[in-house]
N, C-alpha and C positions, 0 to 999 in steps of 0.2 A: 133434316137435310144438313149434311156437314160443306162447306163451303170455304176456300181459300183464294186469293189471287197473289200468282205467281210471278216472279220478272225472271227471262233466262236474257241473258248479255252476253255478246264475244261472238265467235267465229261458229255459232249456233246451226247457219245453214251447212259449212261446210262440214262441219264436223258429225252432222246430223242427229245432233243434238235436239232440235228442234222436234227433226218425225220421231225421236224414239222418244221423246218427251210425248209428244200425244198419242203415240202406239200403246206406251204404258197405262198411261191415264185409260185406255178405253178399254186393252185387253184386263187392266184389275178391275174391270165391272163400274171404270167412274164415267161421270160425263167433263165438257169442256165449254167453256165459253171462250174464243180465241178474241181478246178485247182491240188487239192492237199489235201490228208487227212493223218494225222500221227494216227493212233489206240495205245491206253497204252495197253498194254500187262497184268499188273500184276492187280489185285483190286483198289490197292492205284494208279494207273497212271493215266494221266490225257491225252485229245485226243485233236487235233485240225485238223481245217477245212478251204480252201482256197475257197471261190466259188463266180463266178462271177456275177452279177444278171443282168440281161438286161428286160428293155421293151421298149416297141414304144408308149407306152401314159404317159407322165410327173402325169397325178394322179395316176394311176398306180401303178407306179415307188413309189412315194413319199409314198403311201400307203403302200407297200411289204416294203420299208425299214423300214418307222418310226414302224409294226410290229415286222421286225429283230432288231432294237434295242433292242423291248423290252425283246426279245431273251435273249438279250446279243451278240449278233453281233456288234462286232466295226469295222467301216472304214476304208479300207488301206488305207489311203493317208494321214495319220501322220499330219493330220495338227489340229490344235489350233481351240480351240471349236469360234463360231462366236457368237460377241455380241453386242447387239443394246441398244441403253439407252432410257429406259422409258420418253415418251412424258409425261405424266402426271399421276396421282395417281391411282391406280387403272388398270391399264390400261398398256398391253405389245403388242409387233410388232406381227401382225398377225401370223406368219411364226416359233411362241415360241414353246420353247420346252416346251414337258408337260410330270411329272414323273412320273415313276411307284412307290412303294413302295420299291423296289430293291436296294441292296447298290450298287450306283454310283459314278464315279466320271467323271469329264471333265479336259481337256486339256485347261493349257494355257501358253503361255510360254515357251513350251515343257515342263515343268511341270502336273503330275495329281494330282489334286484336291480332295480330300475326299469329299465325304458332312454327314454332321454326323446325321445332321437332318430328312432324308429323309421320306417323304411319298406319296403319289400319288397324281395326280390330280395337280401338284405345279407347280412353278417356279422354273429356275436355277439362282441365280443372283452370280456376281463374283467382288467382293471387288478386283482389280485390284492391289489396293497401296498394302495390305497387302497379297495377293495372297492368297487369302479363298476364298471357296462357301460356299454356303446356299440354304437349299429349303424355298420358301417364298407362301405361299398362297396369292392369285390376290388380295383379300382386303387389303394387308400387303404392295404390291408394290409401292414406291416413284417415282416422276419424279426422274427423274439422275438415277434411281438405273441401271447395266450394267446386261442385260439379255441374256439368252441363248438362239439361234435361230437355226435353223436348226437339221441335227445329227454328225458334223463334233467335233470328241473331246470329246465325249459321250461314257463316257464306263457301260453297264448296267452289273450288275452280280447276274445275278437269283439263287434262293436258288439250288444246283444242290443234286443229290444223288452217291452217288458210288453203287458199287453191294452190299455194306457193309452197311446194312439202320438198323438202329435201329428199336425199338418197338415202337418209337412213327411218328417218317416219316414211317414203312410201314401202320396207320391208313388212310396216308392219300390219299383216291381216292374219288368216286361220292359218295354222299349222300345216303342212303337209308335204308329203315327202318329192312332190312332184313341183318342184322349184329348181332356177337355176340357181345352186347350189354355189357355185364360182365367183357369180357376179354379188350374191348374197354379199358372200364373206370378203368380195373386194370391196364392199362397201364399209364390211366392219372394222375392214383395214383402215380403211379412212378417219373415220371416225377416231380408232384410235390412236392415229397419227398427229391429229387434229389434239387430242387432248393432248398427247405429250407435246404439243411442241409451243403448247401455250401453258406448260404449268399442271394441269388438272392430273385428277388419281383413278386410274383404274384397279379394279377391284375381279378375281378371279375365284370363284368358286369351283371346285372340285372335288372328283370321286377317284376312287380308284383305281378305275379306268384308266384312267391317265397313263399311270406309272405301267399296268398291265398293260395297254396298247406299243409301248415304247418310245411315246410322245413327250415323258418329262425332260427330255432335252432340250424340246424346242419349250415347253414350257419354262425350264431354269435361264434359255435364253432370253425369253422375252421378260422377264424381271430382270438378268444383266443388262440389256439392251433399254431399261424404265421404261417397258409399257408396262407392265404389273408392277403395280404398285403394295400393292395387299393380295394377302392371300387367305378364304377360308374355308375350311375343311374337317375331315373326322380324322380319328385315328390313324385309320386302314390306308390316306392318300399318304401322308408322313413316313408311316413305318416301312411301306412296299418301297417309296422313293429309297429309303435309307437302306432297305432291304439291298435295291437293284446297286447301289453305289459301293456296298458293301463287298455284297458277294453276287453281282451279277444277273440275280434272279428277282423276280416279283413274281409271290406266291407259289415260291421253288419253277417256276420256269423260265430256263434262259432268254432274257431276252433279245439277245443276236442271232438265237438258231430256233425258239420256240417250241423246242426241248424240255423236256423235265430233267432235272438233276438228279442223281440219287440223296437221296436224304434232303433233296431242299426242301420239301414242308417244315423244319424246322427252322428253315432263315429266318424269315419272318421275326420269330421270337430271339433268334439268337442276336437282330439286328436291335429288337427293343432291349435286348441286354445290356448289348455293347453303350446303350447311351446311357441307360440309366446307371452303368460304370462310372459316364466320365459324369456324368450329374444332369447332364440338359444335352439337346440340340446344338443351342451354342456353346456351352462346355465344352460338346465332341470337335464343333469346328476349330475350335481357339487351341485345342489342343490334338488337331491333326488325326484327329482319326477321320471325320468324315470330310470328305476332300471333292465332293461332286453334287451335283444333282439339283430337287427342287427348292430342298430345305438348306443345301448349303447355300445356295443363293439369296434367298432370303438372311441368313444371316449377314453375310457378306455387304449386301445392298441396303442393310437395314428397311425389307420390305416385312414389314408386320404382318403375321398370322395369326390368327386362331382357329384351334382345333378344338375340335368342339366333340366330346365323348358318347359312347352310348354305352346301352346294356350289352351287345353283343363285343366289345372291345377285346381283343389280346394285350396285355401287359398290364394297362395302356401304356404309351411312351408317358416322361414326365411332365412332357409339354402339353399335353392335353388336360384342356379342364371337364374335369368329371360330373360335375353340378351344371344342370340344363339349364339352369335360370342363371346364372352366373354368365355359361356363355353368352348367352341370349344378348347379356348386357356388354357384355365385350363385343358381342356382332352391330348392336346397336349403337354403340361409339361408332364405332369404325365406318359404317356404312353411311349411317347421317352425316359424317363428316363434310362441311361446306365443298371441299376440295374435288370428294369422291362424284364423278360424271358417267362412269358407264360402270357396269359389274357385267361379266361373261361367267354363266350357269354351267359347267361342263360335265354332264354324267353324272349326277346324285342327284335327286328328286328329294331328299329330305332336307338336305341343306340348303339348294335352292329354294324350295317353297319357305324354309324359314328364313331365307333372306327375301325373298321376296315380301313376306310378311312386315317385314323391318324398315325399308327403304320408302323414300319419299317417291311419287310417280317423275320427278324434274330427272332422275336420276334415267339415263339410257340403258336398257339391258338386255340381254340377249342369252336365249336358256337351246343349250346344244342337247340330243340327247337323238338316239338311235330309235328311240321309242316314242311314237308317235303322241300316245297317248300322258306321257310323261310332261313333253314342252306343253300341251296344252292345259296340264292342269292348275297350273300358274294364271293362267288367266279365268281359270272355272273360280279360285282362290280370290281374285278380283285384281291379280296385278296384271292389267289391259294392256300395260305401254309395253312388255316382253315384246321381242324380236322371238321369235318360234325358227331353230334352224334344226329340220328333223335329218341327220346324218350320221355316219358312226364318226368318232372325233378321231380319229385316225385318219381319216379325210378333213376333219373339218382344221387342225394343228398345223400339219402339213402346208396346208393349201394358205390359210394365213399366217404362216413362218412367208410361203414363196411372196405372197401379196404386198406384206411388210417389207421385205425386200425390193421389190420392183417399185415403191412408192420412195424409200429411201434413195436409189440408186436417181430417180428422175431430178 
């Protein structure tokens, strides 16, 4: 008989954390001893829970709990997180712990440990001399480095809710295309209003969509205007932008009449020509060739991008990095950054979920996408806090250009 006792703390009732804390436990085959529950009384109170978990099969067992971690369930028995040193590069003890996005910290020492860096899918490693952790991704890990094993010392703290939710956590439940649409995105208006006008950084993810729907206008405005602060993307969002600025088209059709051009299937390339002439992106802005759009803004406003490469790329432009693990790392500065508060997902499913992979849950985010099944696989991936707005961004651009507008003019 494998046997543990559990403590869950915080906004447990409301957040329901509590029932799917013993939904779990019974649907993995365990049982429960419920030892002790304290209920908050007022809004602002916080609840906590004693409960014992038992099963008769060790996978089981090990299953239902490493789930209650991700709870937020910590282990009674007060002891010091357990850690094994990396055999070789690459490379951690079967038995590691693996992170969510959640701010966490571990036990060492009788000390808890922050980790600042968090995101999913990681390592825990613990600098012992100076008493720090770190989330480390497995390509990152060194022999010696001291890893986290098991869930002893593991405190996970999921974004919780009070009965008190704002307008922008009540957006967030299942995806689907049968929402008001309007009031959604006058919310996200807020929200990003809210950050700019106290400082914070927005962060905008993109496809190339964008530029084919004939929305990078209002998108190069809302980075003149600092609500985008960062911008990341692949090749294809860059080069179309640069395309449409160039010669009018994205992906040889007009965008004012929706037309094809004769011979535009070669804009495209003739637009990564023209940069890799003048040397770079900003090369071409400093020196007058490209004089519009999403990329010249970004130069302009000194809002940071990365473009991030793939195997199907044209040219690529020279601003793109071609090493995935490279970008990876440049997505991962930029998006951990303290500053950065919301990220908006627009129309790319690969770079989205690889941001999503990246970002801490504190971070607000909101994944646009025509396709139903697209916004919600970001949360199948385990990033839970997404905003789900299922619409074509030609509506969704539009609508929070007018919103941003009406919240300014008030």
């Amino acid at each position: 008989m494998f046997k543990e006792k559990i403590i869950l703390e915080g906004h447990i009732i409301d957040s329901l954390t509590l029932s799917k804390t013993l939904s779990t436990i019974m649907e993995c085959g365990g049982d429960l001893n419920i030892e002790e529950v304290n209920a908050g009384k007022l809004k602002t109170d916080t609840s906590s829970a004693i409960i014992e978990v038992i099963s008769d099969d060790e996978e089981s067992f090990n299953r239902i709990m490493d789930r209650l971690t991700d709870f937020g369930a910590e282990v009674l028995n007060n002891k010091d997180a357990d850690l094994v040193e990396s055999l070789k590069d690459k490379t951690v003890p079967d038995n590691f712990y693996s992170t969510t996005n959640y701010a966490t910290k571990v036990k060492y020492e009788g000390e808890w440990l922050t980790i600042d860096n968090i995101e999913m899918d990681c390592l825990i490693v613990v600098d012992t001399e100076n008493k720090t952790a770190k989330c480390k991704a497995l390509n990152t890990i060194k022999k010696g480095d001291k890893v986290v094993v098991g869930r002893n010392g593991v405190k996970v703290e999921p974004v919780e809710r009070s009965r008190e939710k704002g307008s922008f956590e009540f957006m967030n439940s299942e995806a689907s295309s049968e929402k008001p649409i309007q009031s959604i995105i006058h919310n996200v208006a807020e929200e990003m209003k809210k950050i700019k006008d106290h400082g914070g950084k927005i962060v905008v993810v993109g496809g190339p969509a964008v530029i084919h729907t004939g929305c990078s206008t209002i998108l190069a405005k809302l980075i003149r205007d600092g609500y985008v602060d960062k911008i990341f993307a692949g090749n294809a969002l860059a080069t179309h932008d640069i395309e449409q600025a160039l010669y009018g088209t994205s992906l040889g059709v007009d965008i004012n009449t929706g037309k094809l051009v004769a011979h535009g299937h070669k804009n495209h390339m003739a637009a990564i020509n023209q940069i890799n002439k003048a040397g770079s992106i900003r090369d071409a802005v400093e020196q007058g060739v490209l004089k519009s759009g999403v990329m010249y803004e970004c130069i302009k406003n000194d809002a940071t991008y990365v473009l991030a490469g793939s195997i199907r790329d044209d040219g690529p432009l020279p601003d793109v990095i071609t090493d995935s693990q490279v970008a990876q790392q440049r997505m991962r500065e930029e998006v951990q950054d303290k500053d950065v508060e919301m990220v908006i997902m627009v129309a790319t499913l690969l770079h989205s979920v690889a941001t999503g992979n990246l970002m801490p849950a504190r971070i607000k985010s909101v994944c646009v996408d025509i396709n139903n099944a697209s916004v919600t696989k970001l949360s199948d991936r385990g990033s839970a806090q997404v905003i789900s707005i299922v619409t074509d961004i030609g509506t969704f651009f539009p609508t929070l250009e007018s919103e941003l507008r009406k919240l300014e003019e008030e």
